[in-house]
C-alpha positions as CSV (number, residue, x, y, z in Angstrom):
1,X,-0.3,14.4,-19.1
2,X,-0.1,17.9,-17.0
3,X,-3.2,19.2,-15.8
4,X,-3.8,23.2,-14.4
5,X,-6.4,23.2,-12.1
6,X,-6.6,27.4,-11.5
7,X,-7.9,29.2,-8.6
8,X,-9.9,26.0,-6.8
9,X,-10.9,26.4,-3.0
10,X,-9.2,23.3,-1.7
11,X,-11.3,21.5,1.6
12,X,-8.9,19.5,3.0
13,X,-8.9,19.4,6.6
14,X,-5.3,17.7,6.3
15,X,-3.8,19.6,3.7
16,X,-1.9,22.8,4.7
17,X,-4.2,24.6,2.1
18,X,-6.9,23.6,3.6
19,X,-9.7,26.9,2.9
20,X,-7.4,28.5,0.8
21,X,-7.8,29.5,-3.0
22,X,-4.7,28.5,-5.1
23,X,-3.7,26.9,-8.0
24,X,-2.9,23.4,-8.6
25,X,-0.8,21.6,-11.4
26,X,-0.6,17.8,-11.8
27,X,2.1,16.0,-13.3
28,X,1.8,12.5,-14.4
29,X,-1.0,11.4,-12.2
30,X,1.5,13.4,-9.1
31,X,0.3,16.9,-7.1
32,X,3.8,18.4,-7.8
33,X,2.5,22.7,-7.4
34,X,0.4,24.2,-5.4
35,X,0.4,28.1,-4.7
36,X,-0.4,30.7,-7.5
37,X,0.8,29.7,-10.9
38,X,0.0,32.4,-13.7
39,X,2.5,31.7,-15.6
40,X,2.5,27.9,-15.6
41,X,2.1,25.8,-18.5
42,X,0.1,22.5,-18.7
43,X,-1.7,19.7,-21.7
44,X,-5.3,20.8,-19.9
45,X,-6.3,23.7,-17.7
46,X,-9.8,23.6,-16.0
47,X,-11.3,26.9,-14.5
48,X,-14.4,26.7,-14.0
49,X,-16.1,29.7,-11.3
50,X,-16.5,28.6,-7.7
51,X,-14.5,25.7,-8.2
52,X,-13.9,23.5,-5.4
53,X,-11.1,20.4,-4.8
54,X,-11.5,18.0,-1.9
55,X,-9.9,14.4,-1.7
56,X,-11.7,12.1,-3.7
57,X,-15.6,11.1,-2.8
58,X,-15.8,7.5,-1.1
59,X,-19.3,5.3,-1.2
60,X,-19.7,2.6,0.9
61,X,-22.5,0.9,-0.5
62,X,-23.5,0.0,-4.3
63,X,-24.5,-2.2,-6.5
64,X,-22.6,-2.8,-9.6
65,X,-24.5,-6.5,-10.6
66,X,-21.4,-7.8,-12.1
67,X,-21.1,-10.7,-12.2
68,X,-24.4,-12.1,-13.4
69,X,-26.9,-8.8,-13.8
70,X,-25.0,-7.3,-16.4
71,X,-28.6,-5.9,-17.9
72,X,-29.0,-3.9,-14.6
73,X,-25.1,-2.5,-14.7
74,X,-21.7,-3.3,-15.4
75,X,-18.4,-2.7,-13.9
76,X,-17.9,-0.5,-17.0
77,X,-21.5,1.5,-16.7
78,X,-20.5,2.1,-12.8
79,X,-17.6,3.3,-13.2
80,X,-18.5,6.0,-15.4
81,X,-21.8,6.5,-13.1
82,X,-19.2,7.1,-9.9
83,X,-17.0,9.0,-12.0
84,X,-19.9,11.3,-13.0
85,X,-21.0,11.8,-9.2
86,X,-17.4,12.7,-8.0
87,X,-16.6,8.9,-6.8
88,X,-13.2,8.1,-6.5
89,X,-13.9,5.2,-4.4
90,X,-16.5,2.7,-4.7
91,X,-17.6,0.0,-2.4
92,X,-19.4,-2.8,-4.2
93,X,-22.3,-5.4,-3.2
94,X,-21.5,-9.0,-3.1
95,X,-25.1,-10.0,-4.4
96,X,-23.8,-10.6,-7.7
97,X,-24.5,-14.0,-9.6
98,X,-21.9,-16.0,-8.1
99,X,-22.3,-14.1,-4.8
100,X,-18.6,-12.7,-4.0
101,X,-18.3,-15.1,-1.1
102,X,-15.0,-16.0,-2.3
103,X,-11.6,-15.3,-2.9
104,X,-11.8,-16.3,-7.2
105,X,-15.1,-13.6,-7.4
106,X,-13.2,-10.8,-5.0
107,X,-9.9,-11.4,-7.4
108,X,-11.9,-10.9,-10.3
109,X,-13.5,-8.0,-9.6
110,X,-10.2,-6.5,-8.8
111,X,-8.7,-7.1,-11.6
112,X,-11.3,-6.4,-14.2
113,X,-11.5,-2.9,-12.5
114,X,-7.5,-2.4,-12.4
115,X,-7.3,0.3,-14.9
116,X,-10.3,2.4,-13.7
117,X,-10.1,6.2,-12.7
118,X,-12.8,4.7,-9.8
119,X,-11.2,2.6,-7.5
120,X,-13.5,-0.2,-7.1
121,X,-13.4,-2.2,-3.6
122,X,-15.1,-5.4,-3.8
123,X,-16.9,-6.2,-0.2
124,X,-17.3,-9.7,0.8
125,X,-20.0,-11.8,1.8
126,X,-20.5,-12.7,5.3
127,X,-22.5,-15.7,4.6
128,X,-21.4,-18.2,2.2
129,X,-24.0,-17.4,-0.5
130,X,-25.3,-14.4,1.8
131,X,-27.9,-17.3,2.7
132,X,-27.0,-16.2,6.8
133,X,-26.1,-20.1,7.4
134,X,-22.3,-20.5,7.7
135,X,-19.9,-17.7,7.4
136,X,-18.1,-17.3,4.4
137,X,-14.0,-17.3,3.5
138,X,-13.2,-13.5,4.9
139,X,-9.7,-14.1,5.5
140,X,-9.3,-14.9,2.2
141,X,-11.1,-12.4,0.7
142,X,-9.8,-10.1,2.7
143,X,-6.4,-11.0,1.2
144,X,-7.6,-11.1,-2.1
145,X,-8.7,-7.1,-2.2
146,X,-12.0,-7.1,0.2
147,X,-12.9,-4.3,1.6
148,X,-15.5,-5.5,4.4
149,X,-17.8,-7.2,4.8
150,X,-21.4,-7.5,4.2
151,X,-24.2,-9.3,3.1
152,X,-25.8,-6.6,1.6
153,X,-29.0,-6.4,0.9
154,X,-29.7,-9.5,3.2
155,X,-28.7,-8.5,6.2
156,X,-27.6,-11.3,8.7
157,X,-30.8,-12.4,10.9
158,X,-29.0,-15.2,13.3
159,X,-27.4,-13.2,16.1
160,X,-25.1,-16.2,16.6
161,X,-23.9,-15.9,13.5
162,X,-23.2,-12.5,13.2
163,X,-21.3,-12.5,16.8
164,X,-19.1,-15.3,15.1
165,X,-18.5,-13.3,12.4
166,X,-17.7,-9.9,14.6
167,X,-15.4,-12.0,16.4
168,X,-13.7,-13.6,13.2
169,X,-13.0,-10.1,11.1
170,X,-11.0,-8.8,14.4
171,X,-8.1,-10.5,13.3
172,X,-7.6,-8.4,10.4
173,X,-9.2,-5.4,11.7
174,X,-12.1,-5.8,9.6
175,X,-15.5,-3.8,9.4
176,X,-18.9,-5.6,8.8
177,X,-21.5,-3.6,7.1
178,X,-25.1,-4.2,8.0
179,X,-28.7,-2.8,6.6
180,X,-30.3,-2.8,10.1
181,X,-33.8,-5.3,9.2
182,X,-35.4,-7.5,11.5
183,X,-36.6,-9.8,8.4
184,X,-39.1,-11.1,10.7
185,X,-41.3,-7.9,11.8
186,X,-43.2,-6.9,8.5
187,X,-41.9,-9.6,6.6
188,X,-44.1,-8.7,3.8
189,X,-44.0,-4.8,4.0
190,X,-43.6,-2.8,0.7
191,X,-43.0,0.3,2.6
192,X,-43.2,2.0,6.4
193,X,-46.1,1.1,8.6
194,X,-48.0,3.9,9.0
195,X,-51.3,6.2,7.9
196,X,-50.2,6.1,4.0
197,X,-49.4,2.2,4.1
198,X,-53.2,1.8,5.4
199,X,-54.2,4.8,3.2
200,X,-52.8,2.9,0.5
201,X,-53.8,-0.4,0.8
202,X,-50.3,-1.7,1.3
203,X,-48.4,-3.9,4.0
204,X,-46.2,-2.3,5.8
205,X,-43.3,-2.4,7.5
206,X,-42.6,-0.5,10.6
207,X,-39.6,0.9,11.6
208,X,-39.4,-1.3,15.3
209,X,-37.8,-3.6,12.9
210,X,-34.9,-1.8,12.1
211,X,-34.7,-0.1,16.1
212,X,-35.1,-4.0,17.4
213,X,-32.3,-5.0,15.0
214,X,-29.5,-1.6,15.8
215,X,-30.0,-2.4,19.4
216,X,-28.9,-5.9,19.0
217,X,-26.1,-5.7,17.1
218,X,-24.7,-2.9,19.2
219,X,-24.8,-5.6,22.0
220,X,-23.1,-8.1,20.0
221,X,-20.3,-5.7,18.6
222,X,-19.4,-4.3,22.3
223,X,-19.2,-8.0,23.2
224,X,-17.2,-8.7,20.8
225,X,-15.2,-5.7,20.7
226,X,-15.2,-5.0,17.1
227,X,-16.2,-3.2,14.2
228,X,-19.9,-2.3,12.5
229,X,-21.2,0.1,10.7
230,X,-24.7,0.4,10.1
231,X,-26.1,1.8,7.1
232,X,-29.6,3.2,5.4
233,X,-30.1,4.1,9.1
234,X,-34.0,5.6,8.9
235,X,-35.0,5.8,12.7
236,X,-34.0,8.5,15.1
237,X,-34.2,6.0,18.1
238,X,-31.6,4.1,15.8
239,X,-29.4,7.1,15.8
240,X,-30.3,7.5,19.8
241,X,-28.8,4.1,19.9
242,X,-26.0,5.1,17.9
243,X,-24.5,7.6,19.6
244,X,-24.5,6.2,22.9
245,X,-22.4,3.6,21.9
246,X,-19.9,5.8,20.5
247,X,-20.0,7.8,24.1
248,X,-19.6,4.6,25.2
249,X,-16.4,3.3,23.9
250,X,-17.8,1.3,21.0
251,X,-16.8,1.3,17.6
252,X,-19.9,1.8,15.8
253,X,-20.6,4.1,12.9
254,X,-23.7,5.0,10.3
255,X,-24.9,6.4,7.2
256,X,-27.4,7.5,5.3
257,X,-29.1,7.9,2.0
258,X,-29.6,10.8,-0.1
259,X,-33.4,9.4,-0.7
260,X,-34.1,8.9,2.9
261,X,-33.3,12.6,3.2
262,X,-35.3,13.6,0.6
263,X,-38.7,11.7,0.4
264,X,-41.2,10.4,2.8
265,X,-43.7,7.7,2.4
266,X,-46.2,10.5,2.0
267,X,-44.6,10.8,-1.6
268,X,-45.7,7.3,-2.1
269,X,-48.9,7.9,-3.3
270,X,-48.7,7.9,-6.7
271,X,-47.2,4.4,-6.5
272,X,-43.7,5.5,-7.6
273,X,-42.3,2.5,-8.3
274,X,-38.8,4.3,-8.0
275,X,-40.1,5.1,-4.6
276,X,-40.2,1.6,-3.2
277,X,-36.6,1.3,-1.2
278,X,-34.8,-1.0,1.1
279,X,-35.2,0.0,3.6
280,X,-38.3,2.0,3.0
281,X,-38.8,6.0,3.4
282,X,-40.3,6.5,6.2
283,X,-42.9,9.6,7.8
284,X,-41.9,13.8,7.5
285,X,-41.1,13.7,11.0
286,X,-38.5,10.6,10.7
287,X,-37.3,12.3,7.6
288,X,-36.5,15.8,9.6
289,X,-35.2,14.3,12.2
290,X,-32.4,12.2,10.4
291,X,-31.5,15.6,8.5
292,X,-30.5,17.3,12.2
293,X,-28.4,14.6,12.5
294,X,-26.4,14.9,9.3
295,X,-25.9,18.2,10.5
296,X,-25.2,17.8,13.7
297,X,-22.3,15.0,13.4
298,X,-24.1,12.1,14.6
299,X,-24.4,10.7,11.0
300,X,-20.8,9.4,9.9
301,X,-21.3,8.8,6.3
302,X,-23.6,9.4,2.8
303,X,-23.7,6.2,1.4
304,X,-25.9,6.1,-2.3
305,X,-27.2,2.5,-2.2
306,X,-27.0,2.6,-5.7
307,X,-29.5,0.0,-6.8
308,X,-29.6,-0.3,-10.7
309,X,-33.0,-2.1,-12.0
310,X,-33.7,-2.4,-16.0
311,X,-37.3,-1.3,-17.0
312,X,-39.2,-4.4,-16.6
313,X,-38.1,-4.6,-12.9
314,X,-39.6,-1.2,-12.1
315,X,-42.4,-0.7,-14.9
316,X,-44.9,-3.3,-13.3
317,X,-47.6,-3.3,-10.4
318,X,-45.7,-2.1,-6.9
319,X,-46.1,-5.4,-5.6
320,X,-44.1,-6.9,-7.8
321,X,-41.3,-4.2,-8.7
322,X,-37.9,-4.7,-7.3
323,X,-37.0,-2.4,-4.1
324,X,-34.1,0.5,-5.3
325,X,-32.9,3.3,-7.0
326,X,-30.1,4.7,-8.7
327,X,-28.1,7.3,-6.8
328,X,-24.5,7.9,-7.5
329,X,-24.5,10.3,-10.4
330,X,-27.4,12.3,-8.0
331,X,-26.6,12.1,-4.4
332,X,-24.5,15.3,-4.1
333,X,-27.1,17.6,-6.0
334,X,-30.0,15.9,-4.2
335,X,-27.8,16.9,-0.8
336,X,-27.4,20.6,-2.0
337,X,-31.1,20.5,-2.8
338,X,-31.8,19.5,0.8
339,X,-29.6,21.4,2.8
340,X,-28.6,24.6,0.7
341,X,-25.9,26.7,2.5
342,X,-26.7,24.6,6.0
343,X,-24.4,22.2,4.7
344,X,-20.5,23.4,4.4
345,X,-18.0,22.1,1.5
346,X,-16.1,21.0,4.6
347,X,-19.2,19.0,6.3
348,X,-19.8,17.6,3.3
349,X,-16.0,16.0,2.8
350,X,-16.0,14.8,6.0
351,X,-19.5,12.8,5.2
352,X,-18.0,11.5,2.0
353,X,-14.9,11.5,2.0
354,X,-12.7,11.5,5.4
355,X,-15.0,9.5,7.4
356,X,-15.7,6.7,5.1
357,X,-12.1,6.1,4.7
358,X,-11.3,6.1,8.3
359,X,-14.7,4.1,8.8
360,X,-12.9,1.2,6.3
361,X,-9.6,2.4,7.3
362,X,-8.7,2.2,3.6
363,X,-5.5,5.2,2.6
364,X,-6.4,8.4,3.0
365,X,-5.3,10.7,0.2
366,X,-4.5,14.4,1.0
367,X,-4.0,17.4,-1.3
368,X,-0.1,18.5,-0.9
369,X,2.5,18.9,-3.2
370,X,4.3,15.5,-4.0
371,X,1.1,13.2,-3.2
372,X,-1.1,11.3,-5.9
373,X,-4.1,12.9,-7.1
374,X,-6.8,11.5,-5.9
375,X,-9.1,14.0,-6.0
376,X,-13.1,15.9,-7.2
377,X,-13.7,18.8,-8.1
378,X,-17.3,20.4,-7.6
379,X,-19.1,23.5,-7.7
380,X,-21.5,23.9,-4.6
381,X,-23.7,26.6,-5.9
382,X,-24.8,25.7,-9.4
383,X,-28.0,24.2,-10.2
384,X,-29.1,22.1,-12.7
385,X,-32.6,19.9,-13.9
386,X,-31.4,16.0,-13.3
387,X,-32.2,14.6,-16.8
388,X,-32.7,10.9,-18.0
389,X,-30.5,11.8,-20.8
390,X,-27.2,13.0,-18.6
391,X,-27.5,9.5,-16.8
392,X,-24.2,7.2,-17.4
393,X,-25.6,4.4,-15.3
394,X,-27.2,1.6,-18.0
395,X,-30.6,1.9,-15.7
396,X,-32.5,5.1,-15.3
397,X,-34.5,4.1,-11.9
398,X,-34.5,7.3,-10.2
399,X,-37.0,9.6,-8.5
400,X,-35.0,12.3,-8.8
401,X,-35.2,12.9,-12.8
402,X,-37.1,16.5,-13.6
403,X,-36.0,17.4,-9.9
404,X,-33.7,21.1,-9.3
405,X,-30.8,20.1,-7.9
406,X,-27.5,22.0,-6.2
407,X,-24.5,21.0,-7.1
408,X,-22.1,20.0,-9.6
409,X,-19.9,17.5,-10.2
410,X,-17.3,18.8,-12.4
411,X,-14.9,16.2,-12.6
412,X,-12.3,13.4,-11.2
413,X,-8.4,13.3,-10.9
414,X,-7.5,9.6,-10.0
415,X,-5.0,7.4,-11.1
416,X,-3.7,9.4,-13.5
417,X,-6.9,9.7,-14.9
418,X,-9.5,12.9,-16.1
419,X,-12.8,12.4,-15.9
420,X,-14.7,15.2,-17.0
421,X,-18.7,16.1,-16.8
């Protein structure tokens, strides 16, 4: 298949075209023109106005539930969710049912996700059974197809542990991934400890536990000298921390969510069950804060923590509905939303795109003549309604249906693959 992609502004910081307008044509899966082409030929042309192309979007952090919560999502229903939100690259949660502690589970999600326009990167447990008692097989799933490592959405509380495991994933130059939670401060919280929690008659959790928790494993990964990448970062202090360990030497890096950008726990109020997040959203001023620092650099990556949840999990009383929301099909729209013009095409590629690969230090693709497509194409200005019934994921549990958004997805090149909105 040939595929015309006319007149696109390409943001590539390492592509000699990098701010230009041209033309594009793919051949077989292969970049083999770039320039202007008006008289070129190809099977399917896409020209669509303000059309941009930047190497392919990366997510570090979602939740497919395959194996064992295929009712929440598949690999299949995934797949077409990160396709829609200009994924290229998906990082996926080991709390499946087995827990991808192992090299059989990593293998098999490898290879049921081989023909896929997304590619899908299985990340492996920490913990066998992400129970945080004995570390699990990395170097073996690290030579089966794992990514990193994490325990995902149970973070690892023993510091021992977690040192032990800092120390093991050096000798393949592997990254752990960790939700910053001291499990032991606000145990029971449902969301951030604050006026609204008491308002609202809820526990709460505050965010000392996450500040508590940064500040410890930034000790333990200097010590060990090696590689951690927090993310759902919600405090500024955490950020504070952040950065001076990266003036420091260390090789720490963060992200954040889309939601936590968004909402605050002042939203809360009408007990939006779509609301309730792990970590939770915190106050205005938390919120505003974390923004700057998207904008200013000291954020690294957007990671989605896409959290699919079927009906009965989120229709219930709050106390009882599962944490998590969808966010892969919505996370660039929501970020236009936010930001507007404040956020450049080229910020934005570097939040999704270059910095989570070097992050994972997975290949980075680049838009020149002769190198794969792996590339999205998006439209920064247009705005659309996010409706229930353009969702691909199999669960709807986002706060963000009936919500303006900026931003289009318009498609995928991967693999030699099309994906179209």
């Amino acid at each position: 298949m040939t595929i015309l992609i006319r007149q696109a502004h390409i943001i590539d910081p390492q592509s000699p075209f990098h701010q230009t307008v041209q033309d594009v044509f793919i051949d077989n899966g292969q970049i083999k023109l770039i320039g202007l082409l008006p008289k070129q030929q190809a099977d399917k042309v896409i020209e669509e106005k303000n059309l941009h192309l930047s190497p392919g979007w990366v997510d570090l952090f979602a939740h497919f539930c395959d194996p064992g919560f295929e009712f929440k999502e598949t690999l299949e229903t995934g797949i077409e969710a990160a396709a829609a939100g200009g994924y290229t690259d998906v990082m996926v949660l080991p709390n499946t049912n087995p827990v991808v502690s192992g090299k059989s589970q990593v293998e098999y999600i490898v290879q049921k996700a081989k023909q896929s326009p997304v590619n899908i990167h299985p990340l492996g447990a920490v913990t066998k059974q992400t129970e945080g008692k004995e570390l699990a097989e990395m170097y073996d799933m690290r030579a089966a197809g794992a990514a990193a490592f994490t325990d995902g959405l149970h973070p690892v509380q023993s510091a021992g542990l977690l040192l032990k495991a800092l120390q093991y994933v050096k000798a393949f130059n592997g990254t752990i991934i960790q939700i910053p939670d001291d499990k032991t401060i606000g145990t029971y919280g449902l969301m951030n400890e604050g006026i609204i929690s008491t308002r609202l008659g809820l526990p709460g959790k505050p965010v000392l536990a996450e500040e508590i928790q940064v500040a410890r494993d930034i000790k333990l990964t200097r010590y060990a000298e090696s590689k951690l990448h927090f993310t759902g970062v919600t405090s500024p202090k955490s950020i504070e921390y952040i950065n001076r360990s990266k003036e420091s030497g260390a090789a720490i890096s963060c992200s954040v969510t889309p939601a936590h950008l968004y909402f605050t726990d002042e939203d809360m109020q009408s007990y939006d069950t779509n609301l309730k997040l792990y970590p939770p959203l915190r106050t205005a001023v938390e919120r505003d804060a974390l923004r700057q620092a998207v904008l200013n650099g000291s954020v690294d990556c957007i990671a989605t923590h896409h959290e699919p949840h079927e009906y009965d999990s989120k229709i219930c009383e709050f106390e009882y509905a599962k944490p998590g929301m969808i966010g892969l099909e919505s996370c660039y729209g929501v970020m236009g939303a936010i930001f507007g013009n404040t956020l450049s095409a080229e910020r934005w590629v570097e939040l999704v795109s270059i910095n989570p690969r070097k992050v994972l230090d997975i290949e980075m693709p680049s838009i020149k003549e002769g190198a794969m497509a792996n590339v999205t194409l998006f439209n920064p200005e247009a705005t659309y309604v996010f409706e229930t019934g353009a969702i691909r994921s199999k669960s709807k549990n986002s706060a963000f249906i009936g919500k303006e958004l900026r931003g289009k997805v318009i498609g995928i090149i991967n693999n030699n693959q099309l994906k179209l909105n």
